[in-house]
N, CA and C of each residue as an Amber inpcrd file, in Angstrom:
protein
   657
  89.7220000 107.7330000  86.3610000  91.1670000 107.5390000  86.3630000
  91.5150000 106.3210000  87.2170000  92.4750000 105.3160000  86.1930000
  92.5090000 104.5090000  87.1500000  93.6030000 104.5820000  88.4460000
  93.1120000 103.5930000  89.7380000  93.8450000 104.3620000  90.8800000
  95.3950000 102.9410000  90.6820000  96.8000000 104.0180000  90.7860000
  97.3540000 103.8220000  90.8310000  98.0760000 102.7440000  91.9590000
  98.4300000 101.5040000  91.9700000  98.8930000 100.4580000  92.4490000
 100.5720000  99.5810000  92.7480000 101.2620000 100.2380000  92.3790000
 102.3840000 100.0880000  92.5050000 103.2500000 100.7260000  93.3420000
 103.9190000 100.3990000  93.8310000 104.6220000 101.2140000  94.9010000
 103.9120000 101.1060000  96.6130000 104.1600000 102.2060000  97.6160000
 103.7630000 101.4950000  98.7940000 102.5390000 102.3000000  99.3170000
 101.7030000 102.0430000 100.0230000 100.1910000 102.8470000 100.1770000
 101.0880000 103.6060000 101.4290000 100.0570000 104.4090000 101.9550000
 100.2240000 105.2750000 103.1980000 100.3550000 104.2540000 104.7750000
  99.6690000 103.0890000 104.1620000  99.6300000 102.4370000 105.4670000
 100.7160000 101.2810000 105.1700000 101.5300000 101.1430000 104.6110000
 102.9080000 100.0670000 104.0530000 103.8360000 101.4340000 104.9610000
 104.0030000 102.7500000 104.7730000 104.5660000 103.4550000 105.4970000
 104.6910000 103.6210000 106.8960000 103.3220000 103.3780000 107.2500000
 103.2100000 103.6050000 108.7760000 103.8400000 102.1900000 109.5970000
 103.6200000 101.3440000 108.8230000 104.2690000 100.1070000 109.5280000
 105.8560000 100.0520000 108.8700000 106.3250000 100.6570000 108.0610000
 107.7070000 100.8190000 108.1630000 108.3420000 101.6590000 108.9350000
 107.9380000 102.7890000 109.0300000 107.9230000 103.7960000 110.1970000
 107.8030000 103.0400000 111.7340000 106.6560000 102.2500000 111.6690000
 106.4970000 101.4840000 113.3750000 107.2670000 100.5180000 113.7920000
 107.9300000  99.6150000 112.7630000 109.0720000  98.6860000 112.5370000
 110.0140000  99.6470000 112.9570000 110.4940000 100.3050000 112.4930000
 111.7850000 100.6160000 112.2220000 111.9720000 101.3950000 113.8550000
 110.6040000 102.4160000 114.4700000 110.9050000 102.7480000 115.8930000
 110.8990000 102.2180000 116.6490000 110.4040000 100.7830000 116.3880000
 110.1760000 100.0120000 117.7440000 111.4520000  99.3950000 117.6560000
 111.9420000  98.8570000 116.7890000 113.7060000  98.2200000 116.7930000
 114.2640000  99.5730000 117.4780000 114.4020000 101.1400000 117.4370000
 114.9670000 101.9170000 118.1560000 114.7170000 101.8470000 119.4130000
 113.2910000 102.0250000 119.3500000 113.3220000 101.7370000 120.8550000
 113.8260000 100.2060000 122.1140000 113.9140000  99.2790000 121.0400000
 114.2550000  98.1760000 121.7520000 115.7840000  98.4490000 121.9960000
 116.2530000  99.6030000 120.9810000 118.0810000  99.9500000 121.5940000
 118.0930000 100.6780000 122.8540000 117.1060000 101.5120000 122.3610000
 117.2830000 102.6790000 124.0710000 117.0140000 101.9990000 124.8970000
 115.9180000 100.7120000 124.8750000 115.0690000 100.8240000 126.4810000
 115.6210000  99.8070000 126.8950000 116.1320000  98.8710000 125.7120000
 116.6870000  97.1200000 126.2870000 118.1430000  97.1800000 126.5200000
 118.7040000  97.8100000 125.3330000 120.1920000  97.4410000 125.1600000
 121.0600000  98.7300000 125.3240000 121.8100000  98.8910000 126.5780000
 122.1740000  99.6420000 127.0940000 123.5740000 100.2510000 125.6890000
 124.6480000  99.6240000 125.6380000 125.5270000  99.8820000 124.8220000
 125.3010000  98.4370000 123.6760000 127.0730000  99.2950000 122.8840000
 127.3560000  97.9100000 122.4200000 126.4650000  98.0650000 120.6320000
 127.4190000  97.0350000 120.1100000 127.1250000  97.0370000 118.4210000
 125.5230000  97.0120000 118.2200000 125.0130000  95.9390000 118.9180000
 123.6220000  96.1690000 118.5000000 122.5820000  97.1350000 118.7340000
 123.1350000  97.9330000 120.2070000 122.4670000  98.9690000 120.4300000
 122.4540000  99.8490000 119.2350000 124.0020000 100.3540000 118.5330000
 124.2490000 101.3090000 117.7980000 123.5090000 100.7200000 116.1790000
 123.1120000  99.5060000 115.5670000 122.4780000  99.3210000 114.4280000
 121.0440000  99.3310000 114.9800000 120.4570000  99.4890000 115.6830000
 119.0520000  99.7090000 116.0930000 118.9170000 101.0040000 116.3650000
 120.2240000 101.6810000 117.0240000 119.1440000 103.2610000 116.9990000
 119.5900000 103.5300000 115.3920000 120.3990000 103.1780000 114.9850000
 120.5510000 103.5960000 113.4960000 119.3550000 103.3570000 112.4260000
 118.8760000 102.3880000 112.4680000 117.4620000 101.9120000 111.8250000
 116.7160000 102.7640000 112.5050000 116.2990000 102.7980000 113.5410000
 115.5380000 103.5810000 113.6850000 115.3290000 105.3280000 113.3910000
 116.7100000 105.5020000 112.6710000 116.3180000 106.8610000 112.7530000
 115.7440000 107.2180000 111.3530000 115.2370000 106.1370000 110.4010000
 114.3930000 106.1960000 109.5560000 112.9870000 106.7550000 109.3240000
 112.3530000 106.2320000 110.9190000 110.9810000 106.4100000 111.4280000
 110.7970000 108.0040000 111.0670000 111.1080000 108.8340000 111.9700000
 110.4190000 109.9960000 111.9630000 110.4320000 110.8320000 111.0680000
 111.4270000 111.0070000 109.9070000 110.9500000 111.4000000 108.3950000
 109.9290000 110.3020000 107.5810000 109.5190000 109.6740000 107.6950000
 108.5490000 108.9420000 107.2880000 107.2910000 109.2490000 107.6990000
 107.4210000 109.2120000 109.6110000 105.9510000 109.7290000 110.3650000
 105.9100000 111.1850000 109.6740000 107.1270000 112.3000000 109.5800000
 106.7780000 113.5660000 108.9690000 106.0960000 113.6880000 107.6360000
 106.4660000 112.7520000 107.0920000 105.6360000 112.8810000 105.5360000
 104.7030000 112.3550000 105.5870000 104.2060000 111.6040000 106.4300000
 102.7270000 111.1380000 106.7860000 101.7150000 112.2710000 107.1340000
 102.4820000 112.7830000 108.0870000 101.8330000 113.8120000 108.5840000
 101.4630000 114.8550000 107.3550000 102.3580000 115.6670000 106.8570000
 102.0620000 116.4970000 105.3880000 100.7320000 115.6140000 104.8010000
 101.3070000 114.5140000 103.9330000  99.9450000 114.1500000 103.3680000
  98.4440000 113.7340000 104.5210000  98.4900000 113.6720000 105.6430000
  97.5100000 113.8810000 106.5110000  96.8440000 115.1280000 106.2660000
  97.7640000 116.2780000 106.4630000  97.2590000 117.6800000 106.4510000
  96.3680000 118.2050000 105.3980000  97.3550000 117.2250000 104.4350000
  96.4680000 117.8530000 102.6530000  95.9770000 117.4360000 102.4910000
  95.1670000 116.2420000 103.4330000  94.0570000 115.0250000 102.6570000
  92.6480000 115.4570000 104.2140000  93.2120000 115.7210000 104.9020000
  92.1750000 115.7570000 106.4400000  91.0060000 116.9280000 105.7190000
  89.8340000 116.2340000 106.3000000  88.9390000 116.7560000 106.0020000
  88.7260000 118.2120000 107.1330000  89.0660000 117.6410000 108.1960000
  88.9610000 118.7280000 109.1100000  90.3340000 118.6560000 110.4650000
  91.2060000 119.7010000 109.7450000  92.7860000 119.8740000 110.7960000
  92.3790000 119.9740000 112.1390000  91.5760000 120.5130000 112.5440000
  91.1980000 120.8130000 113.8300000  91.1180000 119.7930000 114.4280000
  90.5900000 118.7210000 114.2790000  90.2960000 117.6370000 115.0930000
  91.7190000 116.5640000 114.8940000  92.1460000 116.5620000 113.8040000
  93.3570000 115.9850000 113.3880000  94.5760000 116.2150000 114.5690000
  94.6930000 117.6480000 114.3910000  95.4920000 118.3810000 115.9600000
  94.9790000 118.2020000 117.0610000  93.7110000 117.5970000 117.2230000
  93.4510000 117.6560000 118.6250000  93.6580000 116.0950000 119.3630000
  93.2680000 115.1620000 118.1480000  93.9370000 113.1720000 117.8860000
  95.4210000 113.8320000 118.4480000  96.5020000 114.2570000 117.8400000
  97.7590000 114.4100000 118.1940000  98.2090000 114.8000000 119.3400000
  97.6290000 115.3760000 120.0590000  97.7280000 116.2600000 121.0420000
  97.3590000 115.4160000 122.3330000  95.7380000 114.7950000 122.0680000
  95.2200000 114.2150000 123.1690000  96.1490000 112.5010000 123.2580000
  97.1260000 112.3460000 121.8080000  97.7770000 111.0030000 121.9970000
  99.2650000 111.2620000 122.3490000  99.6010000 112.6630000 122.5480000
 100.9390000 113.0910000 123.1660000 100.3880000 113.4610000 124.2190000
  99.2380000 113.6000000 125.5150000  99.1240000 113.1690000 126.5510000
  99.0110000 112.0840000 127.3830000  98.4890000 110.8700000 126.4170000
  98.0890000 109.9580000 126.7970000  99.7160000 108.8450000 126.5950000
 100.7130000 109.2630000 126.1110000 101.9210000 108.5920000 125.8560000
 102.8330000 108.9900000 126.3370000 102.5840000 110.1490000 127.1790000
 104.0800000 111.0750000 127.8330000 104.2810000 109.9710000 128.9910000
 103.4880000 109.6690000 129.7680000 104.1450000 108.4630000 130.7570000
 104.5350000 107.2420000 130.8610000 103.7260000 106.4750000 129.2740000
 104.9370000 105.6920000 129.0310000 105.9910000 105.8500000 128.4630000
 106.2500000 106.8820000 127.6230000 107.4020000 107.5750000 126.9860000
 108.4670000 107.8320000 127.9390000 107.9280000 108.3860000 129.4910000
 108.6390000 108.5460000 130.6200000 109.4390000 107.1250000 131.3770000
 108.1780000 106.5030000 131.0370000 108.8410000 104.9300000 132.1980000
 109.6400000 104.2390000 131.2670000 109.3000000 103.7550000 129.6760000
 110.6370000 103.2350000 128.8570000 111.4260000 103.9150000 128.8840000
 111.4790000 105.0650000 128.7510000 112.8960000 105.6560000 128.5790000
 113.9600000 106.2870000 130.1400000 112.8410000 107.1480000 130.4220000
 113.5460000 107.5160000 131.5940000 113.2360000 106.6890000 132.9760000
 112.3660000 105.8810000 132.6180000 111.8450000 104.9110000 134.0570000
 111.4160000 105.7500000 135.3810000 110.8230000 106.7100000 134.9880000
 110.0080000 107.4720000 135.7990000 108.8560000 107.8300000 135.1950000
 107.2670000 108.1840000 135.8990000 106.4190000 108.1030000 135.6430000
 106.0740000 110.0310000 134.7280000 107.0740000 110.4130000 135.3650000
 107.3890000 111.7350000 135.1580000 108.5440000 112.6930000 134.7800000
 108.9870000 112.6380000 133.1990000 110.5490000 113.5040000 133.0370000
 110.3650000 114.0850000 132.5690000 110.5030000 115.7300000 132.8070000
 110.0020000 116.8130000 131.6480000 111.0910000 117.1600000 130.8510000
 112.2950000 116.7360000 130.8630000 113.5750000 116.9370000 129.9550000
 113.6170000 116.6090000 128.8210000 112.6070000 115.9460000 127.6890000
 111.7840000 115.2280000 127.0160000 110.2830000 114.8950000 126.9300000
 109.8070000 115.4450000 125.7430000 108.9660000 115.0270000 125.9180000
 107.9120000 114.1540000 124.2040000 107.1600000 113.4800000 124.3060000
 107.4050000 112.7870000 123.1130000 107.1320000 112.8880000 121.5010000
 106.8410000 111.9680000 120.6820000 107.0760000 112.9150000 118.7330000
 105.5930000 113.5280000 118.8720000 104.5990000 112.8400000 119.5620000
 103.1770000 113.3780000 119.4620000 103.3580000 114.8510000 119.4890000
 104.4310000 115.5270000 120.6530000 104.1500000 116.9700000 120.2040000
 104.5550000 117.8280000 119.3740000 105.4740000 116.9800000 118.5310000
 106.5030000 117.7960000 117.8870000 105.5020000 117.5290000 116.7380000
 104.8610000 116.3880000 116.5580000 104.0870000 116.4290000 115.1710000
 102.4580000 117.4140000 115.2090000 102.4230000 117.6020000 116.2570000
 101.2550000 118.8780000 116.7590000 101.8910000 120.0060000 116.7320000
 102.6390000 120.2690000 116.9780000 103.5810000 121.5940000 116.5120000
 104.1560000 121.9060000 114.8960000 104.0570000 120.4890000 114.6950000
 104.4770000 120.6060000 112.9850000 103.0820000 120.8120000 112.2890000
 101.9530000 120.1750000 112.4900000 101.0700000 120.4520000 111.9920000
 100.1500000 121.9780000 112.5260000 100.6300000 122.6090000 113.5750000
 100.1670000 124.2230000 113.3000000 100.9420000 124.8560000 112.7090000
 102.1810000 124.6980000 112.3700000 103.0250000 125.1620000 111.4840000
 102.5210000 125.4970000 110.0710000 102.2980000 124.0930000 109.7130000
 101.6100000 124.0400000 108.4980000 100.4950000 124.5430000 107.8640000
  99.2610000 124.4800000 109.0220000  98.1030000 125.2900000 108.8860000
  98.4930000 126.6230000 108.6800000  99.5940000 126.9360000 109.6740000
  99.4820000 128.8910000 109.4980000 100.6360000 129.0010000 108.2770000
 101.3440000 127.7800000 107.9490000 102.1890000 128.0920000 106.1940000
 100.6230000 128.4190000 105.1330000  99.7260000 127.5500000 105.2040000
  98.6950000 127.3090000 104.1390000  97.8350000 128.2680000 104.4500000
  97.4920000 129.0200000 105.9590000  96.4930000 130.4760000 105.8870000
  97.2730000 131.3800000 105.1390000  98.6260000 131.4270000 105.2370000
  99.4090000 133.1260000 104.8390000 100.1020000 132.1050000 103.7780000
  99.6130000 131.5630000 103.0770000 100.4670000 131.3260000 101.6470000
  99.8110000 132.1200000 100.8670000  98.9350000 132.7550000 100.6960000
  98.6820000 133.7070000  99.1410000  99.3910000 135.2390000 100.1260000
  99.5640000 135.3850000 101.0300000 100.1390000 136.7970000 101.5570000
 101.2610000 137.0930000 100.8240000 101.2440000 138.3390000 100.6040000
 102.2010000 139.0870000 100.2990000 103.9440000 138.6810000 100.9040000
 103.6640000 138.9310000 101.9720000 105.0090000 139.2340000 102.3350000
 105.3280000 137.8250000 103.1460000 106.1280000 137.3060000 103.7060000
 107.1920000 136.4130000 104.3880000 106.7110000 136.0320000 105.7120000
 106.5800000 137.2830000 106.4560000 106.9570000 137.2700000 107.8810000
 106.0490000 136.7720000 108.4090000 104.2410000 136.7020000 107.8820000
 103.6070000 135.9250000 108.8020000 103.8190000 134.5080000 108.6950000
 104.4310000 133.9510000 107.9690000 104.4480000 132.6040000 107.8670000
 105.9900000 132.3080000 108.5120000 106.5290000 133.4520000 108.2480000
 107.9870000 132.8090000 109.4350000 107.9080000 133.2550000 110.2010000
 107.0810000 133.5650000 111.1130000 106.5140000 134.0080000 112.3560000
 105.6270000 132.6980000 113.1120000 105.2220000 132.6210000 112.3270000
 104.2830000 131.0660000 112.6990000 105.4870000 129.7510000 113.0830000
 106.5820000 129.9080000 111.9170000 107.1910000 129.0530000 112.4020000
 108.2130000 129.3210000 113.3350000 108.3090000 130.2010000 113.3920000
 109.3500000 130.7420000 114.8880000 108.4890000 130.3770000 116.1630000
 107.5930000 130.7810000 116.4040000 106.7520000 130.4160000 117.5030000
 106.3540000 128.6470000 117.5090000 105.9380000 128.3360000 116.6350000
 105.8810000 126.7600000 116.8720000 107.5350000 126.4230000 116.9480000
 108.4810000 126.0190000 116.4980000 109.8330000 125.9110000 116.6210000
 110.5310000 126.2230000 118.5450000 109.9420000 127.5930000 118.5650000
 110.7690000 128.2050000 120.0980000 109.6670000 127.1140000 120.7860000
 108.4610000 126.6540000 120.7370000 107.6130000 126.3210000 121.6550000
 108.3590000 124.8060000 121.4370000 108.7950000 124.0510000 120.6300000
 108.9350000 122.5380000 120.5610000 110.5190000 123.3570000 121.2850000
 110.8200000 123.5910000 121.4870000 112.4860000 124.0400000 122.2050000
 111.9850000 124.2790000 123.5090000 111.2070000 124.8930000 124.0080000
 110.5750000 125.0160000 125.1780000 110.4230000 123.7450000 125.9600000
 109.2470000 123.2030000 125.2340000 108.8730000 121.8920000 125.8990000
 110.0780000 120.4670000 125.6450000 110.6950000 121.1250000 124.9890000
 111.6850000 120.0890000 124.9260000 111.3500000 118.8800000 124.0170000
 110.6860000 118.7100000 123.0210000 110.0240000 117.6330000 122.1490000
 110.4660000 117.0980000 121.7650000 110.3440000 115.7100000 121.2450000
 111.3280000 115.0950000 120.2000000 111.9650000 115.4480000 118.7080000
 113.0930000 115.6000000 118.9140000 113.5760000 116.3640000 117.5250000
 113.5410000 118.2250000 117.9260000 112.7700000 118.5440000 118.6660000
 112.8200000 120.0870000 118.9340000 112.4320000 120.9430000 117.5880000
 113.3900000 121.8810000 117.6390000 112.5750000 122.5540000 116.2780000
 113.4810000 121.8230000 115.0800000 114.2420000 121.5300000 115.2210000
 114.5060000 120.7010000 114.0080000 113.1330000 120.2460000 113.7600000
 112.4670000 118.8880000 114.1880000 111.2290000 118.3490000 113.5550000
 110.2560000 119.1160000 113.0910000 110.1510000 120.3290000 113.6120000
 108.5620000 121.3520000 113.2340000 109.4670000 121.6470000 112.0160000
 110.5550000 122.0800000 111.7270000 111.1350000 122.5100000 110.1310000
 111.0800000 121.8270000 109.3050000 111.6520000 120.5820000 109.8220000
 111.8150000 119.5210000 108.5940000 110.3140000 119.1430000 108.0260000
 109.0070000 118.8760000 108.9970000 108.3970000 118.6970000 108.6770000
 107.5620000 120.0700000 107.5020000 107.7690000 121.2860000 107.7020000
 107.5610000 122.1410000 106.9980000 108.0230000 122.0720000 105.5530000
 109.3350000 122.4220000 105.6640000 110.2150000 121.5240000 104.4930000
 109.3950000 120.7830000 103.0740000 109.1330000 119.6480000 103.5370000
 108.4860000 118.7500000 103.3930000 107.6200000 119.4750000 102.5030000
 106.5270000 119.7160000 103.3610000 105.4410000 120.6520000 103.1110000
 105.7240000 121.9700000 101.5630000 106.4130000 122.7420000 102.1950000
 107.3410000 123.5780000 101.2450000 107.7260000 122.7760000  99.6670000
 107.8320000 121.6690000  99.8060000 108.6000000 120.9800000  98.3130000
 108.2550000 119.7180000  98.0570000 106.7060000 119.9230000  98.2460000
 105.6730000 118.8270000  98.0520000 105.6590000 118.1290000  96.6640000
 105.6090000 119.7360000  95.3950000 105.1210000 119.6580000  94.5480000
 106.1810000 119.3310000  93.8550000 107.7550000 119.1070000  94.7010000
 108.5950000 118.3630000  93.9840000 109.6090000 117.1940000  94.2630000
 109.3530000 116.1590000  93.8430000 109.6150000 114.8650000  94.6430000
 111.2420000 114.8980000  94.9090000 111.7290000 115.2150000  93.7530000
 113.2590000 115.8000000  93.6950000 113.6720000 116.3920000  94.4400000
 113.2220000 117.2580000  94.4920000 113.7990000 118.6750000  95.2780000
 113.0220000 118.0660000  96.7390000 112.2710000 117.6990000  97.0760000
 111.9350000 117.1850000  98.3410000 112.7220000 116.1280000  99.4880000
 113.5220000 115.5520000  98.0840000 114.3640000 114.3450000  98.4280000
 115.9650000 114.7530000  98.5500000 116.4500000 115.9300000  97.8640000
 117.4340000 116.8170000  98.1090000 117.6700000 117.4400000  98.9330000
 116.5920000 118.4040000  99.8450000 116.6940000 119.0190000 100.3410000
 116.3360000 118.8510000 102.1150000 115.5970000 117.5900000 101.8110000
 115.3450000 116.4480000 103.0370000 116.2600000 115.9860000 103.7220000
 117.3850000 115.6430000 102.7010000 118.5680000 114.6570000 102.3830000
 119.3220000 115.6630000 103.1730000 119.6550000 116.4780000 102.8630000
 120.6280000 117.3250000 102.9360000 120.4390000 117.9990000 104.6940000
 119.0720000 118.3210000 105.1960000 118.7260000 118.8380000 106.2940000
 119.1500000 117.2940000 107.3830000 118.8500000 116.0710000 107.1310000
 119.1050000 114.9300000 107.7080000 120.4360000 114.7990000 107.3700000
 121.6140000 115.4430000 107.0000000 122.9490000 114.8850000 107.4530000
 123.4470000 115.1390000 108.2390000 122.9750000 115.4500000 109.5000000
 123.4930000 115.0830000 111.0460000 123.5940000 114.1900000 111.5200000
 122.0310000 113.7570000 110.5910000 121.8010000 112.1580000 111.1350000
 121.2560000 111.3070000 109.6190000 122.7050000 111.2950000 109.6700000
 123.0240000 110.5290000 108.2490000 122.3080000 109.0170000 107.3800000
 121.5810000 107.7870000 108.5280000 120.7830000 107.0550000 108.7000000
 119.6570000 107.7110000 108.1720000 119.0700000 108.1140000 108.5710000
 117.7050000 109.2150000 108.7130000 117.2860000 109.2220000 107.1600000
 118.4400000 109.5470000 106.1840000 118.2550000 109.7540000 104.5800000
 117.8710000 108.9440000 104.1200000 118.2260000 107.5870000 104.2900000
 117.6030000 106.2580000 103.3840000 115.7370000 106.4900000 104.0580000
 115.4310000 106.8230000 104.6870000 113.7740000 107.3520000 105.1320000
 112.9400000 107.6760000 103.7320000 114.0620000 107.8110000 102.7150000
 113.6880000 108.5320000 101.3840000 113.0610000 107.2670000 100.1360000
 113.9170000 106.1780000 100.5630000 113.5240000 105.2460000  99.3790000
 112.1960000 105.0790000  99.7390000 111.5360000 104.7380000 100.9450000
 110.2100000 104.3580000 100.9940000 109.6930000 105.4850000 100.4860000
 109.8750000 106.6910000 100.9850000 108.7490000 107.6040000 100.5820000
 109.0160000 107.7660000  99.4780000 109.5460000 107.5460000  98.7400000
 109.7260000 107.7840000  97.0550000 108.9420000 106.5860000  96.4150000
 108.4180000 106.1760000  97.0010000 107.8950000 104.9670000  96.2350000
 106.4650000 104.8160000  97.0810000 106.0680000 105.9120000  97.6760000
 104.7330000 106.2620000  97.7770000 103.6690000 106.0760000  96.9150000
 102.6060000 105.4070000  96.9130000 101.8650000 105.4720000  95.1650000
 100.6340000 106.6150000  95.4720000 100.9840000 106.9480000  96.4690000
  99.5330000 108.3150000  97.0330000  98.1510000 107.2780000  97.6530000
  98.4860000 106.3500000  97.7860000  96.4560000 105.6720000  97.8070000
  97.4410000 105.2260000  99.6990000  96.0400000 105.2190000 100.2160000
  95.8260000 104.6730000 101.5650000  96.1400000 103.3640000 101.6690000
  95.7310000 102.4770000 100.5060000  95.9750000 100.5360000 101.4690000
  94.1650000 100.2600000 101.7800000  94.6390000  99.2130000 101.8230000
  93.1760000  98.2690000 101.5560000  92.6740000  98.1290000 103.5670000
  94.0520000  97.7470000 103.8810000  93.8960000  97.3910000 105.4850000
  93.4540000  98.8040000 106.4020000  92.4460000  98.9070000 107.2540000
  91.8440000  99.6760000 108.4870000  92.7420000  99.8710000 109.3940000
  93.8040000 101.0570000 108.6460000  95.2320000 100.9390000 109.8250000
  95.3810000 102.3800000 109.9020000  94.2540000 103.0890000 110.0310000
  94.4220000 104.8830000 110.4200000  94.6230000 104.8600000 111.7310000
  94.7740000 104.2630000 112.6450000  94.7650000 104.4910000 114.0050000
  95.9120000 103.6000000 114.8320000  96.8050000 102.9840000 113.8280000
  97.3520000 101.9720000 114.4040000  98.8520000 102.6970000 115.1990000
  99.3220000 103.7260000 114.2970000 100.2990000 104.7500000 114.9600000
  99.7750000 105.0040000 116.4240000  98.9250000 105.9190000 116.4000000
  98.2810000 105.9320000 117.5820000  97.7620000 105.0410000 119.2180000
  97.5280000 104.4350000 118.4410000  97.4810000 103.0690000 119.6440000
  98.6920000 102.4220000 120.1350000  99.7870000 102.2100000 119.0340000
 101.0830000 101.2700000 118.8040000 102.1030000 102.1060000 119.6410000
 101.9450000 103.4510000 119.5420000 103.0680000 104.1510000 120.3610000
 102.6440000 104.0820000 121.5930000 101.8130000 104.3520000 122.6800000
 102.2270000 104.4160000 123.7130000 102.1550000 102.7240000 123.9830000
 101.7120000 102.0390000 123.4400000 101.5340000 100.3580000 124.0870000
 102.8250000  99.7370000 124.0020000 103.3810000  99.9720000 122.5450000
 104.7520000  99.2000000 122.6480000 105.6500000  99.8850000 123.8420000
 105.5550000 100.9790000 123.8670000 106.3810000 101.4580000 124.6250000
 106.3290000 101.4240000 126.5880000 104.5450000 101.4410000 126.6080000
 104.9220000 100.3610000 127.7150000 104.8880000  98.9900000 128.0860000
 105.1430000  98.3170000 126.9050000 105.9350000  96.8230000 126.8810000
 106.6130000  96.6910000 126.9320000 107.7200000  97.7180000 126.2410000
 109.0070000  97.5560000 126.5740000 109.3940000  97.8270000 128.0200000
 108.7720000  98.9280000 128.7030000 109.1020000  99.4410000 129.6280000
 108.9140000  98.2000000 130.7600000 107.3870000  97.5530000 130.5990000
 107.6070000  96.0050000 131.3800000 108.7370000  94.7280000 131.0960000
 108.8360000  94.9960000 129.7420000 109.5870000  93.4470000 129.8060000
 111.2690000  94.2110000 130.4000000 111.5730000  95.6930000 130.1670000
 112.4420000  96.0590000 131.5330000 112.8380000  96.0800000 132.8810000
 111.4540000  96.0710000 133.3100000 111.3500000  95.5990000 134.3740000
 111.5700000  94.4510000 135.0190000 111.2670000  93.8870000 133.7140000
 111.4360000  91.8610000 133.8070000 112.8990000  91.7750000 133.8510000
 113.4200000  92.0730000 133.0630000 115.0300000  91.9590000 133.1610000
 115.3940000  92.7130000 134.3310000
């Protein structure tokens, strides 16, 4: 079968996704108020339904989740203090804490949707997500349990691009920006990309973020 070529690979996403947070973050960390602050966090609130649907097709393509969750986990430790110094300019704010965990919380979500999906009944799988959800509310994560849902969501209405894009749409009108997140992923072609960019999320978040946090300092 031939592999399909049109439209945007997984890694055309991740750098629209990394574009689009790092212009947010250049609103929070550089530009205090004011018009341009407000069209930069607005662009940016594209990013993290994008990183969420990354994540889903991560889940359904990872050869082994376990280690996948444990990349997420060990890169939402290794980013909580620059996450702390750009934003809150302390080395330490637990009032926040950053998407690495909310997307480790979204992805046990998911695992325990896909163990208790042939089950009978409901409750172990909305049990799973009650506990991941109260725990991203706990720790205070980015997005909170909103993000562990939406990213479920997602998950939930995979098998329909429509209804994925409806019901996406519809959960993101709080944050009304957030919906256009949809044209890229609709124009997903399913293939990875030619370029060696599985790791570039990973690396790119905590570094930009403490660049920004220096060239803050600079100012």
């Amino acid at each position: 079968m031939r592999e399909q070529t049109r439209g945007l690979s997984s890694n055309a996403l991740k750098l629209i996704a990394l574009l689009t947070m790092f212009l947010d973050h250049i609103g929070a960390v550089l530009i205090d108020s004011g018009w341009m602050n407000q069209v930069l966090r607005m662009v940016g609130r594209v990013s993290f339904p994008i990183f969420a649907f990354l994540l889903v097709e991560g889940f359904l393509h990872t050869r082994d989740v376990k280690r996948y969750g444990l990349r997420l986990l060990a890169f939402g430790f290794l980013s909580e203090i620059p996450f702390d110094l750009a934003l809150f300019h302390t080395p330490f704010e637990m009032s926040h804490q950053n998407v690495f965990f909310t997307l480790f919380l979204g992805l046990l979500a998911l695992e325990g949707c896909r163990r208790y999906e042939d089950d009978a009944s409901l409750w172990k799988r909305a049990a799973v997500l009650v506990v991941c959800g109260f725990a991203a509310i706990i720790l205070r994560t980015d997005y909170e349990a909103f993000g562990v849902i939406f990213i479920v969501l997602l998950y939930m209405t995979r098998q329909s691009p429509r209804l994925q894009t409806i019901m996406g749409s519809l959960a993101l009108v709080w944050e009304l920006p957030a919906v256009f997140a949809f044209i890229p992923i609709r124009m997903y072609n399913g293939t990875r990309g030619t370029l060696p960019l599985k790791y570039i999320f990973y690396i790119c978040y905590p570094l930009h973020l403490f660049l920004l946090w220096g060239i803050w300092r600079l100012l």
